[in-house]
Structures are given as C-alpha cells and as structure tokens.
N, C-alpha and C positions, 0 to 999 in steps of 0.2 A: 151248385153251392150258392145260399146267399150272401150277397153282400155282407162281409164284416165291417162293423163299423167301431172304429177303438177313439173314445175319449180317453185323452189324454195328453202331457205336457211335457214337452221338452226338458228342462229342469229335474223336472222328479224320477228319482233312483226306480220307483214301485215301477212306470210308466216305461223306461228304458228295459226294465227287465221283460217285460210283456213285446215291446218291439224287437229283442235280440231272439224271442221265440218265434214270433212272425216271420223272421226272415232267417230264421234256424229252416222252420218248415216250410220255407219257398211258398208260402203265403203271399196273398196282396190284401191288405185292409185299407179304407176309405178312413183316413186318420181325422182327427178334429180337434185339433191344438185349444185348449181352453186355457183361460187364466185364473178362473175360479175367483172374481171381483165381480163388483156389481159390476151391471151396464156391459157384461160378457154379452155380445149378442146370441150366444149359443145356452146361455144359461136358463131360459124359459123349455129349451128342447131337452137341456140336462136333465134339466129337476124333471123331467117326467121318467126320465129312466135311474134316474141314484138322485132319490130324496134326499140320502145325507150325505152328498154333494161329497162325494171323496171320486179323486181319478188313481187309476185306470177305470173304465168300465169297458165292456167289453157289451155289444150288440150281435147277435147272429140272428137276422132273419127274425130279431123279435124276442130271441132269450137272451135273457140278460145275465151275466155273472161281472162281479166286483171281487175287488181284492186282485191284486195282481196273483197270488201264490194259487187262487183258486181257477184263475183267469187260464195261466202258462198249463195247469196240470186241464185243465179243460180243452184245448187247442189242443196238446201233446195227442191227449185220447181219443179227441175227433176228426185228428186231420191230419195227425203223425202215420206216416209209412209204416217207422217199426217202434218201437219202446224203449230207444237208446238214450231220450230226455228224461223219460221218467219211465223207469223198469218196471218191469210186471212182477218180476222175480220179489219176495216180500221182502227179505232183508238189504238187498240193494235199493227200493223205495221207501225204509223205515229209516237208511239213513241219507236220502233226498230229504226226506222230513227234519232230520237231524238237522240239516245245513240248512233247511229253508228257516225254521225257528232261530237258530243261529243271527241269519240278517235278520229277522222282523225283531225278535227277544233282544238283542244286542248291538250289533251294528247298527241298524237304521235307524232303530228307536237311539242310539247313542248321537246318529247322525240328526235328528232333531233335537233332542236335547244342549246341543252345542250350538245349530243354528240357530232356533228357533228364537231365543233371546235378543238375538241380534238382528233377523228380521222385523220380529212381530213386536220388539219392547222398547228397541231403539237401544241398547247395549249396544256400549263402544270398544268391547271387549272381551276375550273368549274365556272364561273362570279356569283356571289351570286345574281344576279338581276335574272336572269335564275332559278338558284335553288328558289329562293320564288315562280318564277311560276310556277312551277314543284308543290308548296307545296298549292299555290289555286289551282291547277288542282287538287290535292288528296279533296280540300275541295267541288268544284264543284263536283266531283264525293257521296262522302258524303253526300251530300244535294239531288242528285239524287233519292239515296237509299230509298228509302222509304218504300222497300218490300224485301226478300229476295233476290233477283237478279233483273235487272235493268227495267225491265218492268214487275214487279206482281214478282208472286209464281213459275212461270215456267221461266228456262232457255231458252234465245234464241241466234241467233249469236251476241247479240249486246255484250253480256256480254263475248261469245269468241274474240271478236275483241278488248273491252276495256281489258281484262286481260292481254291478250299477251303486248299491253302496262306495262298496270302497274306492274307487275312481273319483266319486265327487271326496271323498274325505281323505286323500291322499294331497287335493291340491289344498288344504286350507289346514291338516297335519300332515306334516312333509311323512313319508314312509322312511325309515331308519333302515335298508337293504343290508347292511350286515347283521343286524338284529332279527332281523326278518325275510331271510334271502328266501325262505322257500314260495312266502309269499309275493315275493317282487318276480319269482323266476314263473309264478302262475299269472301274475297282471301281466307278464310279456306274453301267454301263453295265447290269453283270452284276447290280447292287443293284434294277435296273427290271425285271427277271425276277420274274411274280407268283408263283412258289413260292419265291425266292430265300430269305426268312426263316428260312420254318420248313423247308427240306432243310439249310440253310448258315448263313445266319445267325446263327442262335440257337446251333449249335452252336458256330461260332464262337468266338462272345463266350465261351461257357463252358468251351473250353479255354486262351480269354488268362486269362481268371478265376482259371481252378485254376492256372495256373503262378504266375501273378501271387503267388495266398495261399497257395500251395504254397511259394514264396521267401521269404514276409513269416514263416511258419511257422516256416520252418529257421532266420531268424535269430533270433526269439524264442529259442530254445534255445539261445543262445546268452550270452541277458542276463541 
C-alpha cells in the first residue's frame, strides 16, 4: 500500500472526521498539521495538490481526493474490511448521505457561521439569532436519532462527520441534556471509542478554546 498522506488540522471538525476514519480502519497515515497562513512552510507543497487550499486533503500514492465526506467514503471503499462505515446495501447509504448533508448543510456550516465572525472580523460577541440556530441544529439532530447512532445500531462515517461538529459546538453552546438526552446519550457513545480523544477530542476542546479567547480578546480591545 502507499503512503497516505493527510493534510490536515487539528482544529477542524472536516479534518477530525477523516482521522476518526483512519483509525476506524486500523490505518496509519503520514499526517501534516498545516495552518493555512502565509509563511506555512508546507504551503508551496500544499498548493500543488488543493489549489483551493481547503484541508482535509487526502494523498494516496499521488491521487488526490478533497472534501472530507468524499475523503472518509473513499478510504471506507478502498481499505475497509467490510462495509459497516458506509453500507452497500442502497438504502442504509442513502441515509449515511442523509446524515452526511445534515453536518455539511446544517451543523458545520452553522458552526462557521457563529465562529467565523469572531475569528476572521474581530467580533466580541456571538449574535444570539446564530446561537438559537446552533440550538435547532442540536434539535434536528435529536429528532434524527432514532437508534443508537445515526443510521441503526451500527456506527458509520456519518456519525464521525456529525460529531467532529458537535463536540467543538457543545463547548462554546453548552448542550441542554434534558432537552436533548438522546443526543448527549450518543456524544457519550462516540466518547467510548478508544481513539476518540486523541483524533477528536482534544481537538475539539481546542477549537471551543480558541473561539472562546478569540471573543474574550476582541472585547478587551475594546476597554
């Protein structure tokens, strides 16, 4: 097999979901932490494989796939044992699809739209019209639930994709567990995954962090 090589950041939900499949499938890649700023000294090697400079990317031996949701169903197919990430069977993968749109259409993009302000514009504050839809996304996902994880009894990418969301936007909109027990009873689910920490976790926590003292920052500068 060759070398896989995964661009990619610690911080980012897209980037986490691609590492909880790596070591879903007892994978080893040759990771390459970028920062996507100038003066990255990995950014001359980047831009020759993702012109439009978005991570995850994903290197095998010279083919290239982007996008984490193309990334995860690409690995599942080529280097999955069985098809318990992403089914063969059509309507068990039409609704992986379900849930994969889910986090890209709603959650993540919600998870930018709340950060994004605050990193990139220097807001010292989260628009509470944003925050309530941060808090239907937690209810849409809730309604999803229906079974231990997001399509049936068995774990698939859809539910490493939607986590790596929800885990960073849990620390910066606290989760409301009686409102939302089915959902807090699946974030303990995915929390008993022995690599869960260190692919998701940790990263995690450190992108509630940086917004967190990213917001406390901008208002400083203001006092």
């Amino acid at each position: 097999m060759a070398t896989l090589v995964l661009y990619t950041n610690q911080k980012s939900p897209p980037c986490r979901a691609v590492k909880l499949t790596v070591r879903a499938l007892g994978l080893t890649v040759n990771e390459k932490e970028m920062t996507l700023v100038r003066g990255d000294k990995l950014m001359e090697e980047f831009s020759k494989v993702s012109p439009q400079h978005t991570i995850p990317v994903l290197d095998d031996g010279g083919t290239i796939i982007t996008a984490s949701h193309a990334i995860m169903i690409y690995l599942v197919c080529k280097y999955g044992k069985d098809d318990s990430l992403y089914p063969a069977d059509l309507v068990r993968r039409a609704r992986v699809h379900t849930a994969l749109h889910l986090d890209s259409g709603v959650i993540f993009s919600r998870l930018s739209f709340l950060f994004e302000p605050v990193i990139y514009a220097g807001k010292s504050y989260f628009h509470s019209d944003r925050i309530e839809h941060i808090r239907k996304a937690y209810r849409l996902l809730e309604d999803t639930l229906v079974d231990d994880f997001l399509v049936g009894k068995a774990m698939t990418i859809a539910d490493f994709s939607c986590i790596s969301s929800i885990s960073s936007l849990i620390g910066v909109v606290p989760l409301d567990e009686e409102k939302f027990p089915k959902v807090a009873r699946w974030i303990g689910r995915m929390k008993e995954l022995p690599y869960y920490e260190e692919t998701n976790g940790a990263g995690a926590n450190e992108l509630a962090d940086f917004v967190l003292g990213k917001k406390e920052a901008n208002a400083a500068q203001y006092l």
